[in-house]
C-alpha positions as CSV (number, residue, x, y, z in Angstrom):
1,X,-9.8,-71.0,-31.5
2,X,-12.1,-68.7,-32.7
3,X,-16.0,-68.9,-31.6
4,X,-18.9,-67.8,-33.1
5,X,-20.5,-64.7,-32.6
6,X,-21.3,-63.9,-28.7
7,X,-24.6,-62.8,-28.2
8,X,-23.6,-61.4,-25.2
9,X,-21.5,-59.2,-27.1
10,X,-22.2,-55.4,-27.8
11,X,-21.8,-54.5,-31.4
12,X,-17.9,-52.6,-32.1
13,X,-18.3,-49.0,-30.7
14,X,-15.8,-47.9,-32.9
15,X,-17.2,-49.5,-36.5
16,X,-20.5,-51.2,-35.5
17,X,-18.5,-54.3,-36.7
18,X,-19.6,-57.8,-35.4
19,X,-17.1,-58.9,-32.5
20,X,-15.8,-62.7,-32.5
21,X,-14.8,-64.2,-28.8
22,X,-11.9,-66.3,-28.8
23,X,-9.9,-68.6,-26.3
24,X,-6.0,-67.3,-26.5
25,X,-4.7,-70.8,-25.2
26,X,-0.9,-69.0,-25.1
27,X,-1.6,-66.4,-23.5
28,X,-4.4,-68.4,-21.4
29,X,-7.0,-65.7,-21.4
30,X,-9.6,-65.1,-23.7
31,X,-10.3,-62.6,-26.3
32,X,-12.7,-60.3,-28.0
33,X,-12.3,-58.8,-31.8
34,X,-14.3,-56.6,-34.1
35,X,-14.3,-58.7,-37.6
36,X,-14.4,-55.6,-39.7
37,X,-11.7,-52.9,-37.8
38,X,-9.6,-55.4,-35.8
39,X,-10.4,-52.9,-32.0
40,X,-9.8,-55.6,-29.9
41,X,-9.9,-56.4,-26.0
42,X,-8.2,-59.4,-24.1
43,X,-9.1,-60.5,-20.2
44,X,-8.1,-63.1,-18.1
45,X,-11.8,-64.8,-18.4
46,X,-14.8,-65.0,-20.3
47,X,-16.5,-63.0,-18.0
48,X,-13.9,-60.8,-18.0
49,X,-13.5,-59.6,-21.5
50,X,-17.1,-59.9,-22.5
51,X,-17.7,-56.6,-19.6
52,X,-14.3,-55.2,-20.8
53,X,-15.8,-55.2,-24.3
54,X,-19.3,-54.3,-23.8
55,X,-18.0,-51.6,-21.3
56,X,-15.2,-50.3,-23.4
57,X,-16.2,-46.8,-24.4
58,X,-16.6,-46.0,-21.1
59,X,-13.6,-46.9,-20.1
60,X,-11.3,-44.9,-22.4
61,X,-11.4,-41.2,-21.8
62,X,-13.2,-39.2,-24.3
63,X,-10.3,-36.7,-24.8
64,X,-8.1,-39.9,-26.2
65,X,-10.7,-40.6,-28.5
66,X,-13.0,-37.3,-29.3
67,X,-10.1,-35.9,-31.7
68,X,-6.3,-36.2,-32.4
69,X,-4.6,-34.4,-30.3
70,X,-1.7,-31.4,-31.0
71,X,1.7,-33.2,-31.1
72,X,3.4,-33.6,-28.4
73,X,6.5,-32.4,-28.7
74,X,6.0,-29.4,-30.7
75,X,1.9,-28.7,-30.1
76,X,1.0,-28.3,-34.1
77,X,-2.4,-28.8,-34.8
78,X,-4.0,-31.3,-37.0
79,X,-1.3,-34.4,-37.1
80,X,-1.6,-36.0,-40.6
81,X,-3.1,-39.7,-40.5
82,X,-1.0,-42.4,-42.1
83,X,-1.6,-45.3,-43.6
84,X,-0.5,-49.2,-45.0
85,X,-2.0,-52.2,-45.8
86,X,-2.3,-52.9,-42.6
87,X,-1.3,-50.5,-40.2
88,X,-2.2,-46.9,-39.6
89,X,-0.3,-43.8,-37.5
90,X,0.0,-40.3,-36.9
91,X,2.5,-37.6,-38.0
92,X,3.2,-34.5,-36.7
93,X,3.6,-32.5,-40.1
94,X,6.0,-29.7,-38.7
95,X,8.1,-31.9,-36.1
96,X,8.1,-35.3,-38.2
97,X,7.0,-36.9,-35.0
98,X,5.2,-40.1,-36.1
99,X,3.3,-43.0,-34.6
100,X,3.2,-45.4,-32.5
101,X,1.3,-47.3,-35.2
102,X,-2.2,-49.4,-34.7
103,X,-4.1,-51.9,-36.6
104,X,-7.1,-48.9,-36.9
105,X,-7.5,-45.5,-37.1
106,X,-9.2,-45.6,-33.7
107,X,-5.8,-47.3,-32.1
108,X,-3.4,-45.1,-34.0
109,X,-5.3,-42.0,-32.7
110,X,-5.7,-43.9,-29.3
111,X,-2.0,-44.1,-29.6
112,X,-1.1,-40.6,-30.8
113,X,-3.2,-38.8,-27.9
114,X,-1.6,-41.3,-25.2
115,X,2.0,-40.6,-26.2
116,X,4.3,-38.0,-23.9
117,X,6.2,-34.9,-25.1
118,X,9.8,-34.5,-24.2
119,X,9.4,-32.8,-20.4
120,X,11.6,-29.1,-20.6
């Protein structure tokens, strides 16, 4: 069930997107999403994922979100950005490296700069 819109609720950080606050009755937590880019946040309560939300570029650390980062298995600059209908990734041009995919560019980046190299 989806609620209206939360005034309690920070605009999206990522698109300036209006956020809609849901109740996630299978997974028994509740939820917030940015209508326009999908960035989306889920907590055990309300109260929960309404700080997670309005706190949540603070917590992600600015070098997984500044800038994609050089792949991770072979360090070449400037990974290509992919795209679908619905789904968006990174690719490591030299290496062929891809993804993991997200919903966003944000995510997919999010996702590219969290992923680990092969150790040597």
């Amino acid at each position: 069930m989806i609620a209206p819109i939360d005034p309690e609720l920070n605009d999206c950080v990522m698109c300036g997107g209006k956020p809609v606050l849901w109740k996630c009755d299978s997974m028994d937590g509740y939820g917030v999403r940015c209508i326009e880019c999908n960035t989306a946040c889920m907590a055990p309560t309300k109260d929960e994922v309404i700080d997670a939300w309005n706190k949540f570029e603070q917590n992600i650390p600015e070098d997984l979100w500044e800038h994609p980062k050089p792949c991770p298995f072979c360090g070449t600059e400037n990974p290509q950005l992919l795209e679908s209908d619905t789904l968006c990734w990174y690719n490591c041009m030299n290496c062929e490296a891809d993804g993991p995919v997200g919903l966003n560019t944000f995510l997919a980046q999010l996702h590219w700069n969290s992923r680990k190299g092969v150790e040597s």
